[in-house]
PAKOL-832506 format. One line per field, with one value per residue (C-alpha): residue number from 0; x, y negated, z. Coordinates in steps of 0.5 Angstrom, whole numbers, padded with zeros to 4 digits, always signed. Layout:
N
vonu <- NUM,...
u <- X,...
v <- Y,...
w <- Z,...
***
This chain:
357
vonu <- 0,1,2,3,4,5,6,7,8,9,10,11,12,13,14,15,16,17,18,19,20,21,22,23,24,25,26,27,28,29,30,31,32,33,34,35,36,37,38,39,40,41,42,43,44,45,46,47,48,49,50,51,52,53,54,55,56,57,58,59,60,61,62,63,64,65,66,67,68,69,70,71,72,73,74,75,76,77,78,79,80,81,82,83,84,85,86,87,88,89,90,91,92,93,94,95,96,97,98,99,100,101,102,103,104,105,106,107,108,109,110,111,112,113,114,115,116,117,118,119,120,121,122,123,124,125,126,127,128,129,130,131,132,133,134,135,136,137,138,139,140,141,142,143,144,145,146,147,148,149,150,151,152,153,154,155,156,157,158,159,160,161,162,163,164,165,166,167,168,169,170,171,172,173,174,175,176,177,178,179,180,181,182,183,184,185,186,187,188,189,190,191,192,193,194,195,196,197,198,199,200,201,202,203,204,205,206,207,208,209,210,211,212,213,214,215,216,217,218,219,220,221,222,223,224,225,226,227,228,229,230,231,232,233,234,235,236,237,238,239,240,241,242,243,244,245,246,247,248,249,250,251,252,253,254,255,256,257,258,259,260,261,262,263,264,265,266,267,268,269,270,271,272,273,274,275,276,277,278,279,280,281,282,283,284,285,286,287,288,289,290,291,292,293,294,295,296,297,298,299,300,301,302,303,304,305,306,307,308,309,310,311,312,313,314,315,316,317,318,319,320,321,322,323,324,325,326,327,328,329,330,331,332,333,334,335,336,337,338,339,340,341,342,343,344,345,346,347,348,349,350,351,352,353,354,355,356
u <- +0009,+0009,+0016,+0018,+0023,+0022,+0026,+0030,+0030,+0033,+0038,+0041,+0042,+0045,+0050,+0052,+0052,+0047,+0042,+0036,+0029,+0031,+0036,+0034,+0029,+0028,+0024,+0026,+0018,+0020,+0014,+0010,+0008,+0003,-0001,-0002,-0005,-0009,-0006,-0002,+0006,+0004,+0000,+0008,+0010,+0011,+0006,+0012,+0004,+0003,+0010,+0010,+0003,+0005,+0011,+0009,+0002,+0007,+0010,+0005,+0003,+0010,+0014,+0021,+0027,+0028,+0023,+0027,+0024,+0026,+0021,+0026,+0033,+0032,+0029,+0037,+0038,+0031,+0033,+0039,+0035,+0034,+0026,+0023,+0017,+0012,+0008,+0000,+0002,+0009,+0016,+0018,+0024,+0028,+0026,+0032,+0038,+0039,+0044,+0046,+0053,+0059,+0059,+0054,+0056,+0058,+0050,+0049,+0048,+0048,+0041,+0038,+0034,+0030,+0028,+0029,+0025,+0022,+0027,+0022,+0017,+0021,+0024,+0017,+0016,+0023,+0019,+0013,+0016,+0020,+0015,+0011,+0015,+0022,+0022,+0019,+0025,+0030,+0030,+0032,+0033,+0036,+0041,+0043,+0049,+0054,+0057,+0050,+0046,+0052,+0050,+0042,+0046,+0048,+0044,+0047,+0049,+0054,+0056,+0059,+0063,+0066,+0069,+0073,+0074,+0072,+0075,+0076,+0068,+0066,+0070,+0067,+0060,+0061,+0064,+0057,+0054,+0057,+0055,+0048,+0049,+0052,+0047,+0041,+0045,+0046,+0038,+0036,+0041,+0039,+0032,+0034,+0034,+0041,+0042,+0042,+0047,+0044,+0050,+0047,+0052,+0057,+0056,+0062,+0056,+0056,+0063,+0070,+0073,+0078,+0073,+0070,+0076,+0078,+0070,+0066,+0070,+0072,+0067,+0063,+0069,+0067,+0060,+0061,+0066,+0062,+0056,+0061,+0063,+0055,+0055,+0051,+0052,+0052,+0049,+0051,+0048,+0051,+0046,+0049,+0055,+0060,+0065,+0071,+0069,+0067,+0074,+0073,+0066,+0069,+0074,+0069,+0068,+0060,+0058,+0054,+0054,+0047,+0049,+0044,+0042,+0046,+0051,+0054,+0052,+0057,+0063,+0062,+0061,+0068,+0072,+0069,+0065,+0070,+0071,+0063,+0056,+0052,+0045,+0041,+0039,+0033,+0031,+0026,+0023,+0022,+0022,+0018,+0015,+0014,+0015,+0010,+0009,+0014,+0019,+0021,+0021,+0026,+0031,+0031,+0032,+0038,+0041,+0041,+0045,+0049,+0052,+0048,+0056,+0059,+0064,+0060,+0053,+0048,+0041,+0036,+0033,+0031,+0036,+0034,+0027,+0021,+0018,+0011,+0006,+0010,+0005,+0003,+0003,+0010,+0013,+0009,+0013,+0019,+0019,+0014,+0020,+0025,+0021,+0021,+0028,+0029,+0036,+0042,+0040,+0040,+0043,+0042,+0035,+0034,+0030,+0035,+0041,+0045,+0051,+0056,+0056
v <- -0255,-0252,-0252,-0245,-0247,-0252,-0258,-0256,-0248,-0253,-0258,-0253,-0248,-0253,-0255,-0248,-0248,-0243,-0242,-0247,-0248,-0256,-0261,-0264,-0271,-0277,-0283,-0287,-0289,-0292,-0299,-0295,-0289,-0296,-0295,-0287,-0288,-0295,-0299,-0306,-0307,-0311,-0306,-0301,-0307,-0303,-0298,-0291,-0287,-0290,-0290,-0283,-0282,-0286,-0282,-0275,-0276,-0279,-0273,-0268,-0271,-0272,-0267,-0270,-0268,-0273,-0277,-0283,-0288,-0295,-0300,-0306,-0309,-0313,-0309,-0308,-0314,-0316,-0312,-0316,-0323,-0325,-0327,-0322,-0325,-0321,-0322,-0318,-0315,-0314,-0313,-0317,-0321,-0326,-0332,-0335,-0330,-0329,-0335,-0340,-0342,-0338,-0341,-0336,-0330,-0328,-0329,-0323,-0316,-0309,-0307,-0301,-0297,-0294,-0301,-0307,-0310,-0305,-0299,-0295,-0295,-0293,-0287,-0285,-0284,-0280,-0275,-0274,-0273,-0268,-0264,-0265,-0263,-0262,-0255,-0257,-0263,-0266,-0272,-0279,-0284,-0291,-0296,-0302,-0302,-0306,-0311,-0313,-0313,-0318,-0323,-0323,-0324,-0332,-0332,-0331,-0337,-0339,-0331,-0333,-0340,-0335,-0330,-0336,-0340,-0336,-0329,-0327,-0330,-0326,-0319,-0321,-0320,-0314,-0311,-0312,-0310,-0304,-0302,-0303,-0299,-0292,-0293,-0292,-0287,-0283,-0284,-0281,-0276,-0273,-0273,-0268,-0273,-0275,-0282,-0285,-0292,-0299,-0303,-0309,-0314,-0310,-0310,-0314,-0318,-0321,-0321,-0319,-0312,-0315,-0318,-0311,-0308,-0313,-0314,-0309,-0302,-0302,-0302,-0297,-0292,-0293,-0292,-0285,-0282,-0284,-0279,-0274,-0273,-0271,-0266,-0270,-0271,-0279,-0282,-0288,-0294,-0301,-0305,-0308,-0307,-0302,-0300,-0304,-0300,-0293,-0291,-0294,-0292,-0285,-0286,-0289,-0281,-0281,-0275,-0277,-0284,-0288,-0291,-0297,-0298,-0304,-0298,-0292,-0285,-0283,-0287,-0287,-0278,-0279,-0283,-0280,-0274,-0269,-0272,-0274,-0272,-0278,-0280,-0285,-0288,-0289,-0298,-0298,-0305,-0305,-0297,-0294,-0300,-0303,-0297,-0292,-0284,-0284,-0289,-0286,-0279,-0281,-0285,-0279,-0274,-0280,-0280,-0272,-0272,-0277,-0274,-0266,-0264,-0268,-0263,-0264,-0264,-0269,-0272,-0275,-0281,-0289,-0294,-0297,-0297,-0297,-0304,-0302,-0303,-0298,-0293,-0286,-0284,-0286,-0283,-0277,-0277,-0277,-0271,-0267,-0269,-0266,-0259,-0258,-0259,-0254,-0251,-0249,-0255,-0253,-0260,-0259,-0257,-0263,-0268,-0275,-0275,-0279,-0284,-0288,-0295
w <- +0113,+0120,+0124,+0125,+0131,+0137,+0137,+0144,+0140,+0134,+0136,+0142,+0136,+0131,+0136,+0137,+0129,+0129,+0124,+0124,+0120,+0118,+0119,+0126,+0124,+0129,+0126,+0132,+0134,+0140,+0142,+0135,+0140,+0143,+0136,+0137,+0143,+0142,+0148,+0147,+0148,+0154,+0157,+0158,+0163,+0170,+0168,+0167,+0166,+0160,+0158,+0158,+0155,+0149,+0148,+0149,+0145,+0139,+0139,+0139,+0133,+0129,+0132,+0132,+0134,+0140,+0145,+0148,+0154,+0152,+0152,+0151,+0150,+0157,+0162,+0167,+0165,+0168,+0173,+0175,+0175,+0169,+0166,+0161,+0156,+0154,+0149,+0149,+0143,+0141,+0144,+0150,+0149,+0153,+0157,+0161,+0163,+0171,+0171,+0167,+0169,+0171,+0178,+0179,+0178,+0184,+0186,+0181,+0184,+0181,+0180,+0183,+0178,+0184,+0187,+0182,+0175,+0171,+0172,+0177,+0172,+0166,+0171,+0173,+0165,+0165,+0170,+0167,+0160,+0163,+0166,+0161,+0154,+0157,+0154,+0148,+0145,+0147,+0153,+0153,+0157,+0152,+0157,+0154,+0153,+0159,+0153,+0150,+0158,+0160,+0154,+0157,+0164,+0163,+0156,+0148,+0147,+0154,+0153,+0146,+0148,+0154,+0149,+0146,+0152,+0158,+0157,+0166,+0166,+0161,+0164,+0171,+0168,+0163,+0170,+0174,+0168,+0167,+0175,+0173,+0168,+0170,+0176,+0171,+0167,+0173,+0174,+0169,+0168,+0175,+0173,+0167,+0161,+0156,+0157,+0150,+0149,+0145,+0144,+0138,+0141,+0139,+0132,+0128,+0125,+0131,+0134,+0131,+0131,+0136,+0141,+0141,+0143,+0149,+0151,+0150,+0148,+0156,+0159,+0154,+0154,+0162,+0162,+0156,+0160,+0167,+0163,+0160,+0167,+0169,+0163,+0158,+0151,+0149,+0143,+0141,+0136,+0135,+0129,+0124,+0121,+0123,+0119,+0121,+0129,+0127,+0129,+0137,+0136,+0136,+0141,+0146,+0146,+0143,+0141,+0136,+0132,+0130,+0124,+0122,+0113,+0113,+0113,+0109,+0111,+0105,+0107,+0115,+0113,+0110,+0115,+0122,+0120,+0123,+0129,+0130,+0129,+0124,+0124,+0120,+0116,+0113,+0112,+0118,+0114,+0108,+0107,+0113,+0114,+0108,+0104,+0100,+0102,+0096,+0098,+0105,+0101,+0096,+0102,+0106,+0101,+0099,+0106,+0106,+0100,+0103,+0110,+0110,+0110,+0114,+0119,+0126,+0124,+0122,+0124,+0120,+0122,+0122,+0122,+0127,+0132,+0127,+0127,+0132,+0126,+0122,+0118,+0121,+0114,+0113,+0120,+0117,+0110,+0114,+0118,+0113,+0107,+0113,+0113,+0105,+0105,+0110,+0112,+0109,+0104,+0097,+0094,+0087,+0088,+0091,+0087,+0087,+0086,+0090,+0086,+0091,+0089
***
């Protein structure tokens, strides 16, 4: 099936609750655009040109309804000091933080997206994805949030000891890390993408719904407001579970909440759907990855079921980035299933019917 609108034509309509073709739908391919073009992961390193390319030839094959420039979780980081491993094949991950005590925190300094790291090259594919399909689908630029890239600063380890022992250190470092963020954010919003915010350490799998609110609400809020105050929207996605935060998520001043599978799309719909657009959240594992055609039909279909009717919109998508080996038939699956559902949705004309355990 043939989509009837462009993806800008279709989100910027649905924002203004006008009539649109199909629910907006985004599988969250990000390193997968590699395979559609044959690179290796590795070969993104420093290279904005590529980067690019493997986003922009990914969308012209799926279609989806947002393309992002977000290559890894540690490129500020790297940017600020800390050492990055790249694997030939895979997802860089980190190798030694940029300090490894809290006496060196002074010696850390904001980055500069135009000059530090890897950030320039990431900005090189932000002009060339503007340019190239800007008039086509939404743009976006993925920043780590400041909370998560201040654990990549003096590694994940130390960081958790400092939140019990050490809360003055773990403010300093979230502060540097809330700088190099906006700076980043303003990059990509002055180039004309919509900055996106990754915040994984923030999960309540990971801290508690009070260690949130003391050290990582503050500076997110910051950051949120800061790109607010340029005219861009924010999406906001903390991985795991969320439950006990959506709440704060909200109050952060996202505009739209990425909620992971480990989630409920039904009970986050009811508890902050009229104050926030929801997205999510088919299983990225072991449905898009490891799931039949069928599989991934009948979980997007559920998640429709679940939050189609949530007050301030909803958006079809993975729970988190697709594993990069994800099948192309499986992405397919997603957004074909998408177009067949169409807009407004028939429910009961949908095959599966969705029981809340």
């Amino acid at each position: 099936m043939k989509d009837k609108m462009t993806s800008l034509e279709r989100m910027t309509a649905y924002n203004k609750g006008e009539s649109i073709d199909r629910l907006p739908c985004n599988p969250n391919i990000a390193n997968g655009a590699a395979r559609v073009i044959g690179c290796k992961i590795s070969e993104f390193k420093g290279n904005g040109k590529l980067i690019a390319k493997a986003q922009v030839e990914a969308y012209r094959m799926f279609g989806h309804d947002g393309v992002r420039i977000f290559t890894d979780l540690y490129v500020q980081a790297e940017a600020m000091g800390a050492k990055v491993y790249y694997p030939l094949d895979d997802t860089a991950n980190l190798e030694t933080p940029a300090i490894n005590d809290v006496s060196e925190i002074e010696k850390l300094q904001p980055a500069n997206p135009y000059k530090d790291g890897h950030l320039p090259a990431h900005l090189e594919a932000a002009k060339i994805l503007i340019d190239q399909i800007g008039l086509e689908v939404p743009c976006s630029g993925g920043i780590v949030g400041p909370f998560t890239n201040a654990f990549f600063l003096i590694g994940i380890e130390r960081m958790t000891k400092l939140i019990l022992k050490n809360p003055e250190a773990v403010h300093k470092l979230c502060e540097l890390s809330l700088e190099t963020c906006k700076r980043y954010a303003e990059a990509f919003i002055k180039i004309g993408l919509t900055p996106t915010i990754s915040e994984p350490m923030s999960s309540t799998t990971i801290v508690s719904p009070k260690q949130f609110k003391e050290f990582s609400f503050p500076y997110l809020k910051r950051l949120i407001d800061f790109i607010l105050s340029k005219g861009k929207t924010v999406t906001l996605h903390i991985c795991g579970k969320t439950e006990k935060i959506w709440e704060d998520m909200v109050a952060s001043g996202a505009n739209c909440l990425s909620i992971d599978n480990v989630a409920s799309l039904y009970n986050c719909k009811n508890k902050v759907g009229d104050k926030v657009r929801i997205m999510g959240n088919v299983d990225p594992s072991s449905v898009m990855y490891d799931g039949t055609i069928q599989d991934v039909r009948q979980a997007t279909i559920e998640c429709v079921k679940q939050a189609y009717d949530s007050p301030k919109g909803y958006i079809i998508c993975s729970g988190c980035s697709l594993p990069i080996n994800t099948p192309f038939a499986n992405i397919q699956a997603m957004m074909d299933t998408a177009r067949e559902i169409g807009y407004p949705i028939k429910i009961d004309a949908l095959p599966i019917q969705f029981t809340m355990d």
